[in-house]
C-alpha positions in Angstrom: 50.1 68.4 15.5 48.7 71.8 15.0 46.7 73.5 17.4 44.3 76.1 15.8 42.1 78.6 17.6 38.9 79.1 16.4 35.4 80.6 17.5 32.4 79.2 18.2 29.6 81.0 16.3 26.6 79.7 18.5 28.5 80.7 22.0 31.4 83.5 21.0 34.1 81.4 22.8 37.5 80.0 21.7 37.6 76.4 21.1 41.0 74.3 20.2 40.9 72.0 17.0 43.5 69.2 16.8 43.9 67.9 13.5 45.5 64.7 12.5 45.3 60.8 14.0 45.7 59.7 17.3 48.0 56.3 17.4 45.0 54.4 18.6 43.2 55.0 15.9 45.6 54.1 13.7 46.2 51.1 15.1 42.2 50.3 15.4 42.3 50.9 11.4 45.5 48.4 10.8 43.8 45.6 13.0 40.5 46.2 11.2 42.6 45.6 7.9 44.4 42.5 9.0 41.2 40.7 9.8 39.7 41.6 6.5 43.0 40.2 5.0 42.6 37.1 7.5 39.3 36.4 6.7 39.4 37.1 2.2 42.9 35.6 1.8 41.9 31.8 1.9 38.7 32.4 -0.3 40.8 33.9 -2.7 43.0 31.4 -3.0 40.0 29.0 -4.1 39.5 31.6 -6.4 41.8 30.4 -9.5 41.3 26.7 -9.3 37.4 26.7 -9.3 37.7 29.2 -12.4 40.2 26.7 -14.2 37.5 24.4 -13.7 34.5 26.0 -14.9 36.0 26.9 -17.7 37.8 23.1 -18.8 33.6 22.2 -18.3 32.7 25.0 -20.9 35.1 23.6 -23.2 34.4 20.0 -23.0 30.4 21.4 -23.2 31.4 23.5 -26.7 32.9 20.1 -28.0 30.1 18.2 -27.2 28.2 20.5 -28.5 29.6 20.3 -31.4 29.7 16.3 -31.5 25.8 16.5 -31.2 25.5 19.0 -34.2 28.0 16.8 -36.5 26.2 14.0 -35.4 23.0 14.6 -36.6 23.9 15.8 -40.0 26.6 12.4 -40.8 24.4 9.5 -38.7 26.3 9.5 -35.4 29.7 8.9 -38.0 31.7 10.2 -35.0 31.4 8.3 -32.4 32.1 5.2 -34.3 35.7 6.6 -33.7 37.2 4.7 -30.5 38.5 5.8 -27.2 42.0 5.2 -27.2 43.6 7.1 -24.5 47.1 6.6 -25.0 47.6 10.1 -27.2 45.0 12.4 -27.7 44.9 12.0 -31.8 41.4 10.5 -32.0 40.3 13.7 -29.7 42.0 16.1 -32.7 41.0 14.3 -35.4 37.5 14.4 -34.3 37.6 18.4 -33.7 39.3 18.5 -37.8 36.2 16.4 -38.5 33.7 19.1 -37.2 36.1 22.3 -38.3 35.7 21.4 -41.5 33.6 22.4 -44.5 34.1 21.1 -47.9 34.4 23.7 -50.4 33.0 21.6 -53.5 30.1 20.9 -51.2 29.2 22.6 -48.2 26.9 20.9 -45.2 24.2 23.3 -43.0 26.0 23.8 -40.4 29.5 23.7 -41.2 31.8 24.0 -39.5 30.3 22.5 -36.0 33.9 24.1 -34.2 35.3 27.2 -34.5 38.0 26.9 -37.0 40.6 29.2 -35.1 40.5 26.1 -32.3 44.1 24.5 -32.5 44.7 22.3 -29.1 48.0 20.8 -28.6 46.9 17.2 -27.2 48.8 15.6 -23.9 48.8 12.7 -21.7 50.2 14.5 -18.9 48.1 14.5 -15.1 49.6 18.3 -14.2 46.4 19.5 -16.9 42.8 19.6 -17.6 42.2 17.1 -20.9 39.6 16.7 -23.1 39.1 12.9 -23.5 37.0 10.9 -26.0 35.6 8.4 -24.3 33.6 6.8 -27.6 30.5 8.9 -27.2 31.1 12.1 -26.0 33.9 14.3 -24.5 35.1 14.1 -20.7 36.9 16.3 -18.9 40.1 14.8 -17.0 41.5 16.9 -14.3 45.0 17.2 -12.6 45.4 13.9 -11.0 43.5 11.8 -13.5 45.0 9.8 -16.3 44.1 9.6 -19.7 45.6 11.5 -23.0 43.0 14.2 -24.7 43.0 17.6 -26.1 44.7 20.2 -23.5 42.6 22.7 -21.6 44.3 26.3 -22.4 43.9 29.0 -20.1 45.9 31.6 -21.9 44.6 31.6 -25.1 47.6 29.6 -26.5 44.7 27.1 -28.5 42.7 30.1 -30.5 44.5 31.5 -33.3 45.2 31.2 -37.0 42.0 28.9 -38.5 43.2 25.7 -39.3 44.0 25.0 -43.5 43.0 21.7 -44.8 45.3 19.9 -47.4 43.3 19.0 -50.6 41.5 16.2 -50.5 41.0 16.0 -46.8 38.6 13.1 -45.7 37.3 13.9 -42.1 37.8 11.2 -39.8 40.1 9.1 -42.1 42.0 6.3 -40.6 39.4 5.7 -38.1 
């Protein structure tokens, strides 16, 4: 470490100035890291599961949503369409219900879902679903059975809108 020599203005004497840091304080700063790190790590690891969560509720909340909106123009049409929760096609024939908007005669309103919404559907427990139960969406989490429209996290289910053949009857078959 250098040792400069330097003068006190106030008194006219010589005073040494260290520069650099002591060991100690060093190792004072490292242990006041480590318990930070102690102490945030665990919360963080909460972090990415509760977020997962929150937003599998958002998306079961937009599809409801949605439900309520298509509801009240077609007389509660869709939830005459029955929980079966073997595969997750009731759940995406429901969402082409409320993307759609005929072009010979258009409803206020429509399209109740965005059309760029393209889920893949799945009846594995390792995912958040979106299940019909007959009424309204519910969300399934890891763990739970049940076959429903697949929570994305990265994006994967918003992209090109969705192109209906001609003559496309929503909710057909059901």
């Amino acid at each position: 470490m250098p040792i400069e020599l330097s003068t006190d203005r106030f008194r006219g004497s010589w005073t040494s100035v260290v520069r650099g840091v002591s060991l100690v304080e060093m190792l004072v700063a490292i242990a006041v890291v480590g318990i930070l790190a102690a102490v945030a790590l665990p919360s963080l690891g909460r972090v990415v599961p509760g977020s997962k969560a929150a937003i599998a509720r958002e998306v079961v909340e937009t599809l409801n949503t949605a439900v309520n909106k298509y509801s009240q123009i077609h007389g509660g049409e869709i939830r005459r369409v029955a929980a079966n929760g073997a595969s997750g096609a009731e759940e995406l024939a429901i969402v082409r219900a409320m993307q759609w908007d005929s072009p010979t005669d258009p409803e206020p309103g429509a399209p109740y879902m965005r059309t760029d919404y393209n889920p893949a559907t799945a009846t594995s427990t390792s995912e958040y679903r979106a299940v019909w139960n007959g009424v309204f969406f519910e969300l399934k989490g890891p763990g739970e059975a049940g076959g429903g429209l697949v929570v994305d996290f990265d994006g994967s289910d918003v992209g090109r809108a969705v192109t209906f053949p001609a003559g496309f009857v929503p909710l057909s078959g059901f």
